[in-house]
C-alpha positions in Angstrom: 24.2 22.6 9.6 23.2 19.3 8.1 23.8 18.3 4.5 21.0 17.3 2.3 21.3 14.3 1.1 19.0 11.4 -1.3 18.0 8.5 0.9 17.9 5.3 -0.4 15.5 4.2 -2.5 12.7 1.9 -0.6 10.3 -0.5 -1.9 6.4 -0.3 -3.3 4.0 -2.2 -2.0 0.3 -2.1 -2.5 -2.7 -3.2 -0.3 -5.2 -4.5 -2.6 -8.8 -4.8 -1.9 -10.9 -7.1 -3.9 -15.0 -7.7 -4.7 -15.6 -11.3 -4.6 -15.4 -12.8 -7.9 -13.5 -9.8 -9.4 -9.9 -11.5 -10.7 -7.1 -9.0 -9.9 -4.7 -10.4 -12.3 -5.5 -7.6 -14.9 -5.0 -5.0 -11.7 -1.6 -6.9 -11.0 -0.7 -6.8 -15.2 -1.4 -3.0 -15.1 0.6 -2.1 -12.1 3.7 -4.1 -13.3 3.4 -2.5 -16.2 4.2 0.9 -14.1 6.2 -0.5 -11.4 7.5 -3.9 -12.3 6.4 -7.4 -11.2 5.0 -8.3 -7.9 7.2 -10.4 -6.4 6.1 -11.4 -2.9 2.5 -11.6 -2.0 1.0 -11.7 1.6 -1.6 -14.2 2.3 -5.4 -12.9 1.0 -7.8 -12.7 4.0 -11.6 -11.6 4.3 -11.9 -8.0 4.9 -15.1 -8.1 6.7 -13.6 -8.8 10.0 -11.8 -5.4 9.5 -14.4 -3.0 8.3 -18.1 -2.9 6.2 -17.0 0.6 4.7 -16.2 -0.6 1.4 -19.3 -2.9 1.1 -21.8 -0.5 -0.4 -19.3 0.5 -3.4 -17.6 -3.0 -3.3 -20.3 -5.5 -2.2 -19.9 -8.5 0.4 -17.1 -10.8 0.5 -14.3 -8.2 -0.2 -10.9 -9.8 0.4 -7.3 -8.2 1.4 -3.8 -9.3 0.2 -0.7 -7.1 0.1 1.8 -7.2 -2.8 5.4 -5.8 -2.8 7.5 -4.7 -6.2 11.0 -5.5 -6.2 12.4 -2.8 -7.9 14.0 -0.4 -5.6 11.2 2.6 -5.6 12.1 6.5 -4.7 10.7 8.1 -1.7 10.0 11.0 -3.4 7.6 9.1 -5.9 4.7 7.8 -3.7 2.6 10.5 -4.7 2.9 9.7 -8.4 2.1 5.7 -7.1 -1.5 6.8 -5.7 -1.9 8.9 -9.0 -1.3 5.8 -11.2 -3.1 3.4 -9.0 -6.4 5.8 -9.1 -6.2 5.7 -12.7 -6.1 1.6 -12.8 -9.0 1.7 -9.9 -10.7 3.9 -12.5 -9.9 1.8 -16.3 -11.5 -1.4 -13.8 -14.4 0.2 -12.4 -17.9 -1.1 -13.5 -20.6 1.5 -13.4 -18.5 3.9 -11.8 -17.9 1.1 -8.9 -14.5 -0.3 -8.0 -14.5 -4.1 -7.9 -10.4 -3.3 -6.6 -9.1 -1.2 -4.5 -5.2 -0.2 -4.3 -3.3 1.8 -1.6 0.4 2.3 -2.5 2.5 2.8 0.3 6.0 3.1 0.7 8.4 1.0 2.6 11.7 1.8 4.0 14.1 0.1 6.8 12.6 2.7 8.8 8.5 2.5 8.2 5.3 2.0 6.3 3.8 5.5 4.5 0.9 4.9 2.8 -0.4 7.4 0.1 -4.1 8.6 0.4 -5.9 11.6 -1.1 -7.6 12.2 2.1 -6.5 15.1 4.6 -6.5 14.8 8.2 -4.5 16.4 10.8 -1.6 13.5 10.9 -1.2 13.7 7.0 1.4 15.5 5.4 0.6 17.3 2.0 3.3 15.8 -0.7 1.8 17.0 -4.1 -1.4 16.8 -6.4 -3.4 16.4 -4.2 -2.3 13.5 -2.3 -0.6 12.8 1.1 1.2 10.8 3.1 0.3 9.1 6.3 2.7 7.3 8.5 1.2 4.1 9.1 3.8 1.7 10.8 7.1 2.8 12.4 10.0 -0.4 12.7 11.3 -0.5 15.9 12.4 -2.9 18.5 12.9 -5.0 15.5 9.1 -5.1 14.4 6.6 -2.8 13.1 4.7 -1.1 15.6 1.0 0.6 14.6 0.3 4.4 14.7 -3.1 5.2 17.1 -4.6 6.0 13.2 -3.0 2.9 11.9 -6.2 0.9 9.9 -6.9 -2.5 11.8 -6.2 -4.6 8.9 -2.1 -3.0 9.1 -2.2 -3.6 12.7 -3.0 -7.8 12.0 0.2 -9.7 12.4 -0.1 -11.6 9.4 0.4 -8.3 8.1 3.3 -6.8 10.3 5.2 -10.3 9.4 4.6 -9.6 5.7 5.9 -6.2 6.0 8.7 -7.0 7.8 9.8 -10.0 5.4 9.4 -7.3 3.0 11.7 -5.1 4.8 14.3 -7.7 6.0 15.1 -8.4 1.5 15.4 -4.6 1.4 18.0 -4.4 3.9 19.4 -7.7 2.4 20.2 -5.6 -0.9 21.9 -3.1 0.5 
């Protein structure tokens, strides 16, 4: 029989999606103010070359970064993380339109889980009505994508950043 046991904590981190000319430093101020200060951002790229499916709510020109929290942040919280960033993406939305767009997700030594309130059959229910999606699993010392994995995860400017991310976690231990 195994004994149950709390894992250590992992670390937020947030892909962000932004409208051109839309300044996310209000987005950044209101998610530190729930999770504490970014501290490692990942270079900010164009979207396009990833997807057009947030162009009709967003507009052209939308841009992707990923930004990482240092405090340590419980596995059992990443539902509460999408509940408070769809109440941000909400408070900044212009005529009922985001102009950001941010996806929590939680990383551990052992993988990327993003949060999403969107079933499908490789999701796993955690609690008002959100669920978690395994997104990139660390292994042979480097995160490897999922066949579901969104493009813009699988980019290795991404991977890298994760990774980094991951390599200060395990530092702390």
């Amino acid at each position: 029989m195994g004994i149950e046991q709390v894992p250590q904590p992992g670390r937020l981190v947030i892909g962000v999606l932004c409208s051109r000319g839309v300044d996310t430093s209000t987005a950044e101020r209101l998610v530190s103010l729930l999770y504490g200060p970014v501290y490692r951002r990942s270079d900010t790229v164009p979207f396009r070359t990833f997807s057009d499916h947030y162009e009709k709510e967003m507009g052209e020109g939308i841009s992707r970064c990923f930004w990482a929290f240092e405090p340590p942040f419980q596995r059992g919280a990443l539902a509460e993380a999408k509940l408070g960033t769809n109440r941000i993406e909400r408070h900044l939305a212009r005529e009922g339109k985001r102009g950001v767009n941010l996806d929590p997700g939680l990383l551990t030594p052992e993988a990327l889980i993003l949060a999403t309130t969107k079933p499908h059959y490789h999701r796993i229910y955690l609690s008002k009505g959100i669920y978690a999606e395994l997104t990139l699993l660390y292994q042979r010392k480097e995160f490897d994508a999922m066949p579901w994995t969104y493009p813009d995860y699988r980019e290795e400017w991404a991977r890298i950043f994760f990774k980094g991310v991951r390599d200060e976690l395990l530092d702390e231990k």
